[in-house]
PDB file of N, CA, C and O in Angstrom, chain B, residues numbered from 101:
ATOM      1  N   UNK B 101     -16.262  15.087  13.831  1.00  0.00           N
ATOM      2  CA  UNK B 101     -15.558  16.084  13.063  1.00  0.00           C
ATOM      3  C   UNK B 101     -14.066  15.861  13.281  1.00  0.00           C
ATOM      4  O   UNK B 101     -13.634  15.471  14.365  1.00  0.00           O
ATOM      5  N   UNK B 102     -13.194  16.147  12.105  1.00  0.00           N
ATOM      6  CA  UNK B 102     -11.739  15.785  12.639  1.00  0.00           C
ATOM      7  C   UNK B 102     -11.406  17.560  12.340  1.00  0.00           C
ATOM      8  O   UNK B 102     -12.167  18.525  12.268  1.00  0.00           O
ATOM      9  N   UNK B 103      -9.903  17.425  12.216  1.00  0.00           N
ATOM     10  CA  UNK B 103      -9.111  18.488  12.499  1.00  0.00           C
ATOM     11  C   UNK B 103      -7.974  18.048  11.713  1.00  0.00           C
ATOM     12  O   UNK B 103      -7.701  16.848  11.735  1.00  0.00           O
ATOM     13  N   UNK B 104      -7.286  18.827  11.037  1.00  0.00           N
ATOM     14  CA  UNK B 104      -5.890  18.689  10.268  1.00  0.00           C
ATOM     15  C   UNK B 104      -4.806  19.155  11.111  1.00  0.00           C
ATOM     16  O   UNK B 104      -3.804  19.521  10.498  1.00  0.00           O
ATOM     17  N   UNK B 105      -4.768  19.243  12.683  1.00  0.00           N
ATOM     18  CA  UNK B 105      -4.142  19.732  13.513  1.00  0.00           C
ATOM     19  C   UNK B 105      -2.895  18.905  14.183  1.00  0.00           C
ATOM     20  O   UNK B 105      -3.039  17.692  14.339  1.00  0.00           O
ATOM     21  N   UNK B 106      -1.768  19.489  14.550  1.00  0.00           N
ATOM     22  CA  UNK B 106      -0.897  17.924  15.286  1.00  0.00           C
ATOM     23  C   UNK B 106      -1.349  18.699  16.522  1.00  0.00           C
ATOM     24  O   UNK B 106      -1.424  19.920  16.660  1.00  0.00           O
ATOM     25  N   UNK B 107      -1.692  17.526  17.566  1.00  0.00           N
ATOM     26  CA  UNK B 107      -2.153  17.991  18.872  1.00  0.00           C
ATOM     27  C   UNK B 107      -1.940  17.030  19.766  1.00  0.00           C
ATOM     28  O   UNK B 107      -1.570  16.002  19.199  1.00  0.00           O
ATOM     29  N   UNK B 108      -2.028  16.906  21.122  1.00  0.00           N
ATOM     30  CA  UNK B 108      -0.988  16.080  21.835  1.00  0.00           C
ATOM     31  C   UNK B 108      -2.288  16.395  23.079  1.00  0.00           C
ATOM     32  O   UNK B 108      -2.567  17.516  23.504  1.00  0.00           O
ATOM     33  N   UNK B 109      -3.282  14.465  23.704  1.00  0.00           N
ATOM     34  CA  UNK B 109      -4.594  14.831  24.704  1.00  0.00           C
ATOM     35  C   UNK B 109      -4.060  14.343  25.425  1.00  0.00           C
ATOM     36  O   UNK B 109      -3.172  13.581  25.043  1.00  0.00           O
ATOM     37  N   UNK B 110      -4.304  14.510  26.854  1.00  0.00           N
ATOM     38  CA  UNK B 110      -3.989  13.418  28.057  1.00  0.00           C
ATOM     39  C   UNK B 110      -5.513  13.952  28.318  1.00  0.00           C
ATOM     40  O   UNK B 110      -6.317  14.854  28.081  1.00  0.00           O
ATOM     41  N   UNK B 111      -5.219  12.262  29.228  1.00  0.00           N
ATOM     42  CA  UNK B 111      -6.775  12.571  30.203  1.00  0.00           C
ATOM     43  C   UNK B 111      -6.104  12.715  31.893  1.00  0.00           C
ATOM     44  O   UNK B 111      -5.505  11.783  32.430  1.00  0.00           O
ATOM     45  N   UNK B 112      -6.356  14.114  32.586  1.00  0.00           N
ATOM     46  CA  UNK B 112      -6.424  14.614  33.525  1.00  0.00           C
ATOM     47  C   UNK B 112      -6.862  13.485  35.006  1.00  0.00           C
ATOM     48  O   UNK B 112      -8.000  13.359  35.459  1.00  0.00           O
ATOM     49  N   UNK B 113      -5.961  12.981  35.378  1.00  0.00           N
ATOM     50  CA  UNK B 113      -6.529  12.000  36.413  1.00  0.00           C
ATOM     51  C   UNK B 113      -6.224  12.178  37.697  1.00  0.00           C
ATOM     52  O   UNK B 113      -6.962  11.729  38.574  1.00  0.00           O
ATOM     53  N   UNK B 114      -4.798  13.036  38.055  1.00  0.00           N
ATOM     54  CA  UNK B 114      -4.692  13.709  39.842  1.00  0.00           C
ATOM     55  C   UNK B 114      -5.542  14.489  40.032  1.00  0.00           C
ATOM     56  O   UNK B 114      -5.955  15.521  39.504  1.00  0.00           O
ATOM     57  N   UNK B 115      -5.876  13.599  41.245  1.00  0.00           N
ATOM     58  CA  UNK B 115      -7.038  14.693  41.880  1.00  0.00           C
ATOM     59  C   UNK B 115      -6.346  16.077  42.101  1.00  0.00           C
ATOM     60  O   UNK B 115      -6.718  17.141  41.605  1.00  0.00           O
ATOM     61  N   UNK B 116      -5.698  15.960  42.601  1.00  0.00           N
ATOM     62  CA  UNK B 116      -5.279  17.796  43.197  1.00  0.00           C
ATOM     63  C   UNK B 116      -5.241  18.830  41.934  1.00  0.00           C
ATOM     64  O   UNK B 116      -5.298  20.057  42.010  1.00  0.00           O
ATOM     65  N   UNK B 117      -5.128  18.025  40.736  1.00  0.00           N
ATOM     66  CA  UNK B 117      -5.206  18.896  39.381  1.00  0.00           C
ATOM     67  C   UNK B 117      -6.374  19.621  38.749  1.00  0.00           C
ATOM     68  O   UNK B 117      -6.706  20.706  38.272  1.00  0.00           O
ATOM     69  N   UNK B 118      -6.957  17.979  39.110  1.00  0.00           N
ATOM     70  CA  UNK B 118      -8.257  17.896  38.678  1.00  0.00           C
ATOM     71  C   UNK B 118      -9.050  19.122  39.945  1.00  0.00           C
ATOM     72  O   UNK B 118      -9.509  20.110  39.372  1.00  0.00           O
ATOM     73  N   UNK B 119      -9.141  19.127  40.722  1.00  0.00           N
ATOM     74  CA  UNK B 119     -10.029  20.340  41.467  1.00  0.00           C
ATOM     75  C   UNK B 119      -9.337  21.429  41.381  1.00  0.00           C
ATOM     76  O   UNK B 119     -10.124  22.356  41.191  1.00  0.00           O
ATOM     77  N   UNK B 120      -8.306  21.781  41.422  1.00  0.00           N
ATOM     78  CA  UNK B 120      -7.143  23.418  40.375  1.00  0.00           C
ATOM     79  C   UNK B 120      -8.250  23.689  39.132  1.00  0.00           C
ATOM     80  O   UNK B 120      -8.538  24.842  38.810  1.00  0.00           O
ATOM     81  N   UNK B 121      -8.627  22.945  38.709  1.00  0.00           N
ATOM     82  CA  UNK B 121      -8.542  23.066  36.970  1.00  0.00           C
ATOM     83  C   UNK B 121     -10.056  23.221  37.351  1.00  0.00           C
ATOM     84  O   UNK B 121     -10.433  24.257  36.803  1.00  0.00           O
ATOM     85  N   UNK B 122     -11.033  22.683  38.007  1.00  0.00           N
ATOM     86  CA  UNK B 122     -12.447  22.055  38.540  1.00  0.00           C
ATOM     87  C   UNK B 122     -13.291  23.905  39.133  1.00  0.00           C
ATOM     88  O   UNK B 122     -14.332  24.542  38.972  1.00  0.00           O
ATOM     89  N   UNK B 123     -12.241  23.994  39.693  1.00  0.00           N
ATOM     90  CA  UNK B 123     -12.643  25.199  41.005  1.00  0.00           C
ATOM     91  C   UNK B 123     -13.600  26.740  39.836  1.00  0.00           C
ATOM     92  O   UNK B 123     -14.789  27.050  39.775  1.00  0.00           O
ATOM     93  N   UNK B 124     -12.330  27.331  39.100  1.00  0.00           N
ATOM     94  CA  UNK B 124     -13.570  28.021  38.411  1.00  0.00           C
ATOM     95  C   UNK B 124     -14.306  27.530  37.427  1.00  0.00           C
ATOM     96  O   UNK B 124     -14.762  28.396  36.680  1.00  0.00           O
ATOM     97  N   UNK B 125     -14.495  26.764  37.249  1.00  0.00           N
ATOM     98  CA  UNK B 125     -15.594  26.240  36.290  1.00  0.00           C
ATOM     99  C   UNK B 125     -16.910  26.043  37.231  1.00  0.00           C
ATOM    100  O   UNK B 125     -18.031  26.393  36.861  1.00  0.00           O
ATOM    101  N   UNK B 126     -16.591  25.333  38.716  1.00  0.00           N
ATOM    102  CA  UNK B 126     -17.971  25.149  38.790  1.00  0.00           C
ATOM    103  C   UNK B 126     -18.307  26.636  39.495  1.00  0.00           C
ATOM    104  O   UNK B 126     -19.436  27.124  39.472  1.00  0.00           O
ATOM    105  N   UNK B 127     -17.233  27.230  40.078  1.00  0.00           N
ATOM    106  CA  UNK B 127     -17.849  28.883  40.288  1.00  0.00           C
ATOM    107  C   UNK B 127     -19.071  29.845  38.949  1.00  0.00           C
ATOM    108  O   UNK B 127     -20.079  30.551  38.967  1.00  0.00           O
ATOM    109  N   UNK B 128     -18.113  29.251  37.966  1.00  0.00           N
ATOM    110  CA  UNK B 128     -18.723  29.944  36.351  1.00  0.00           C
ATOM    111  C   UNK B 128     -20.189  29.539  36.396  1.00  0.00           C
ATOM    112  O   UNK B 128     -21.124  30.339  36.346  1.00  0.00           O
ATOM    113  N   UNK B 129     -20.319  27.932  36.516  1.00  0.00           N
ATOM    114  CA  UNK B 129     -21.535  27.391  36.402  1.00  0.00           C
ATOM    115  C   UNK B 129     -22.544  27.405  37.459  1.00  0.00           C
ATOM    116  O   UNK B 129     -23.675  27.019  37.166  1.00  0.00           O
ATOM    117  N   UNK B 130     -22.260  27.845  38.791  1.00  0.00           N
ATOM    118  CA  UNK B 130     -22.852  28.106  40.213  1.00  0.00           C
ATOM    119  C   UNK B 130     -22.868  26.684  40.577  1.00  0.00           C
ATOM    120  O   UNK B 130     -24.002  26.469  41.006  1.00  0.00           O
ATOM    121  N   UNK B 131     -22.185  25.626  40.617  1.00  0.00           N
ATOM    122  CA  UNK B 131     -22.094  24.627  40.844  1.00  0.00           C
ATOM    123  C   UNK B 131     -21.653  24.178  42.457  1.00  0.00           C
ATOM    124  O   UNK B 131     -20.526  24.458  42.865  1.00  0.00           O
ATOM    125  N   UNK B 132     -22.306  23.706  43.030  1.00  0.00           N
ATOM    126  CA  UNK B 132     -21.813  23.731  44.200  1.00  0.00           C
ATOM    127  C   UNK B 132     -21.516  22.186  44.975  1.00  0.00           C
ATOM    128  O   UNK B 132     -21.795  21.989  46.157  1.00  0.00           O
ATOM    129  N   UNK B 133     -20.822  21.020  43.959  1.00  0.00           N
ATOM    130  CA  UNK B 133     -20.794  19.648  44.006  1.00  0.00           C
ATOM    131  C   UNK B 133     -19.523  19.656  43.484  1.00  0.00           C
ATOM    132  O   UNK B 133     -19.415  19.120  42.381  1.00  0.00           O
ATOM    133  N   UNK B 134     -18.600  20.087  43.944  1.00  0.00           N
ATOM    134  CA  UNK B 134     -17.223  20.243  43.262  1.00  0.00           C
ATOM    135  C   UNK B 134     -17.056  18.916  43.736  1.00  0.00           C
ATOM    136  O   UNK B 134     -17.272  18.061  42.877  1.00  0.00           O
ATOM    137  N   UNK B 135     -16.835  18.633  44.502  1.00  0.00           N
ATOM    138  CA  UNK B 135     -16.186  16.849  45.006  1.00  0.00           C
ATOM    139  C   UNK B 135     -17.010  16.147  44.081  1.00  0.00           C
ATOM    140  O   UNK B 135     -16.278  15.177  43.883  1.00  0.00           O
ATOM    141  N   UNK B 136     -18.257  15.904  43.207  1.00  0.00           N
ATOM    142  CA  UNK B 136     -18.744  15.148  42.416  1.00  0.00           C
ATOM    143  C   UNK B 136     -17.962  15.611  41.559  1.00  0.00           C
ATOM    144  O   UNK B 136     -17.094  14.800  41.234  1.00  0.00           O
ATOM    145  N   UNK B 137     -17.871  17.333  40.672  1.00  0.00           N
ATOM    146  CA  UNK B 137     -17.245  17.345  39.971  1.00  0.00           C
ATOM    147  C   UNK B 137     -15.731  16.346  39.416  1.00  0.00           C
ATOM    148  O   UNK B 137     -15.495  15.639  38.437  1.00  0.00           O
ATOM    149  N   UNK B 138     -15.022  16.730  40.534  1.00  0.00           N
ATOM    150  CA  UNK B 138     -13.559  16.013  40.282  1.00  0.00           C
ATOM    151  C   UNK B 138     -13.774  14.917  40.668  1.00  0.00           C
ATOM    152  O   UNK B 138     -12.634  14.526  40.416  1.00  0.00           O
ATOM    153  N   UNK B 139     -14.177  14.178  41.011  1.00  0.00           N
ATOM    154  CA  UNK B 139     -14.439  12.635  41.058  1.00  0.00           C
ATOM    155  C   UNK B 139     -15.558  11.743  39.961  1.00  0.00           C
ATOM    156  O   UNK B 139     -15.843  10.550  40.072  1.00  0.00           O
ATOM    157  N   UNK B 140     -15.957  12.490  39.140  1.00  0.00           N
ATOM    158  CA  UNK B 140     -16.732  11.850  37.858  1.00  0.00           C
ATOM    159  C   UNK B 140     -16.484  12.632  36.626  1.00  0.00           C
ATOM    160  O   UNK B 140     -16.154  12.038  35.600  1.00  0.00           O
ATOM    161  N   UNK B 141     -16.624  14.002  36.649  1.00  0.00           N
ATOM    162  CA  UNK B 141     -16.301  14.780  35.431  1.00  0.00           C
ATOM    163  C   UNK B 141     -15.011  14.170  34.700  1.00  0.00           C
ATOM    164  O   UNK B 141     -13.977  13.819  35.268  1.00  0.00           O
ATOM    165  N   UNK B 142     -15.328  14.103  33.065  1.00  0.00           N
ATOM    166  CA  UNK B 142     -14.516  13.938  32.297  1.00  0.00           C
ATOM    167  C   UNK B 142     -13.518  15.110  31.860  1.00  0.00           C
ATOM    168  O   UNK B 142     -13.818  16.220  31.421  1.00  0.00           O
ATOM    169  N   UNK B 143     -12.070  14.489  32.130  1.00  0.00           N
ATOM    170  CA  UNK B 143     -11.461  16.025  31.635  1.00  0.00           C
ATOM    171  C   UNK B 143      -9.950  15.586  30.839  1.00  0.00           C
ATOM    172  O   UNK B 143      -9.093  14.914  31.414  1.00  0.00           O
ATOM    173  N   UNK B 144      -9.796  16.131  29.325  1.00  0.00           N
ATOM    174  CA  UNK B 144      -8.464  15.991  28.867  1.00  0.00           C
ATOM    175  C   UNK B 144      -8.050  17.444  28.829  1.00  0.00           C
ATOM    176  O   UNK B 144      -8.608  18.540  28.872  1.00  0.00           O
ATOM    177  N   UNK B 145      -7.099  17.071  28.752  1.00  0.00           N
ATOM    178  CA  UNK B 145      -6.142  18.786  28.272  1.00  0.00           C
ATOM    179  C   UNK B 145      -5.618  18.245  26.761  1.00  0.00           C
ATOM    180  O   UNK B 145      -5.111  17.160  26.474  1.00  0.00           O
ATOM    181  N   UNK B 146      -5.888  19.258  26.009  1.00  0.00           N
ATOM    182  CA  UNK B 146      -5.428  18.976  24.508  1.00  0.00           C
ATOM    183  C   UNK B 146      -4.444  19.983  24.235  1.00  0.00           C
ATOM    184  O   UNK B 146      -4.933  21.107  24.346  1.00  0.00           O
ATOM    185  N   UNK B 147      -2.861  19.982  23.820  1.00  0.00           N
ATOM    186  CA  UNK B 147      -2.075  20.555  23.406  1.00  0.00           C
ATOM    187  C   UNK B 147      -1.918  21.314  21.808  1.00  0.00           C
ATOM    188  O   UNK B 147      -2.241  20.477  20.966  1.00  0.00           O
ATOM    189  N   UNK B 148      -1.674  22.131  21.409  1.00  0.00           N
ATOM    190  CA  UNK B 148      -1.502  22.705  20.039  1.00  0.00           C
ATOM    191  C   UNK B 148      -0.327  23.204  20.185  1.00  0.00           C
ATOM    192  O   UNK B 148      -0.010  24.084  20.985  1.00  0.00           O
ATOM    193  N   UNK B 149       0.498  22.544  19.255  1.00  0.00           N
ATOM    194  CA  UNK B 149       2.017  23.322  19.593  1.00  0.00           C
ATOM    195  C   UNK B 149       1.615  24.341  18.882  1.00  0.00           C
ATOM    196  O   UNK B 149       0.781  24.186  17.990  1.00  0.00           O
ATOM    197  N   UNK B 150       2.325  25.919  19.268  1.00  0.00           N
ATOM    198  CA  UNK B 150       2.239  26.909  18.831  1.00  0.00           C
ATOM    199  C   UNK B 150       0.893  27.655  19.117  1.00  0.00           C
ATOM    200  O   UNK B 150       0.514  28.480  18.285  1.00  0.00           O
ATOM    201  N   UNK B 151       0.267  27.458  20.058  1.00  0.00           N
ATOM    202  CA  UNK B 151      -1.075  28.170  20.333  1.00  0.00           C
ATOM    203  C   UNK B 151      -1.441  27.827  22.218  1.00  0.00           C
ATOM    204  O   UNK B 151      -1.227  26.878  22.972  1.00  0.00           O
ATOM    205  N   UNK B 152      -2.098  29.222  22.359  1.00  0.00           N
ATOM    206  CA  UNK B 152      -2.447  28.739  23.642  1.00  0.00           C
ATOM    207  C   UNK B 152      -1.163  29.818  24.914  1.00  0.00           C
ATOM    208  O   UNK B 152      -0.476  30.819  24.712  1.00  0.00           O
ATOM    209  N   UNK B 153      -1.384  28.925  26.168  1.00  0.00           N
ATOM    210  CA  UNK B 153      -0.452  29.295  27.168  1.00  0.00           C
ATOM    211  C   UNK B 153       0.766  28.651  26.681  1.00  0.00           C
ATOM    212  O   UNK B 153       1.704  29.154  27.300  1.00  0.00           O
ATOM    213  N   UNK B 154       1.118  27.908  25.985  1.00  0.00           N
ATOM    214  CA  UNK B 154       2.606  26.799  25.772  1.00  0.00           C
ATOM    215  C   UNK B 154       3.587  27.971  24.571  1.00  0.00           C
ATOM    216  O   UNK B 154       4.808  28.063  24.450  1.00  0.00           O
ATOM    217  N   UNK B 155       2.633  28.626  23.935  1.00  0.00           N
ATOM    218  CA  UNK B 155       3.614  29.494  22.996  1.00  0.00           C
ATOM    219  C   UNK B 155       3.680  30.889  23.414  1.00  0.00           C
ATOM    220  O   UNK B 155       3.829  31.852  22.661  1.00  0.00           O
ATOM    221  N   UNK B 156       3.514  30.919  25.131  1.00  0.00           N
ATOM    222  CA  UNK B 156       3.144  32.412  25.574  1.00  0.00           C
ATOM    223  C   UNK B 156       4.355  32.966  26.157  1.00  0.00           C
ATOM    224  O   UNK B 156       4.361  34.119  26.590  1.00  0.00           O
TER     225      UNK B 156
END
């Protein structure tokens, strides 16, 4: 599926970010492999100018 959107991805690769960003998610999911988490989970951050925390 595409999107008619201008949007701006990185892919998330410091660890210390990556388990910040990691921590409630695997709380959400009862996950209790956070070190697998941030060391295999795939993760980008996708930007939308004008939407989100960036236009807050």
């Amino acid at each position: 599926m595409a999107a008619g959107l201008p949007a701006t991805a990185r892919i998330v690769t410091d660890e210390a970010e990556r388990r910040e960003l990691l921590v409630p998610v695997a709380r959400t999911w009862g996950r209790t492999d956070l070190d697998a988490m941030v060391a295999w989970s795939p993760l980008i951050e996708v930007t939308i100018p004008g939407y989100g925390a960036a236009a807050a």
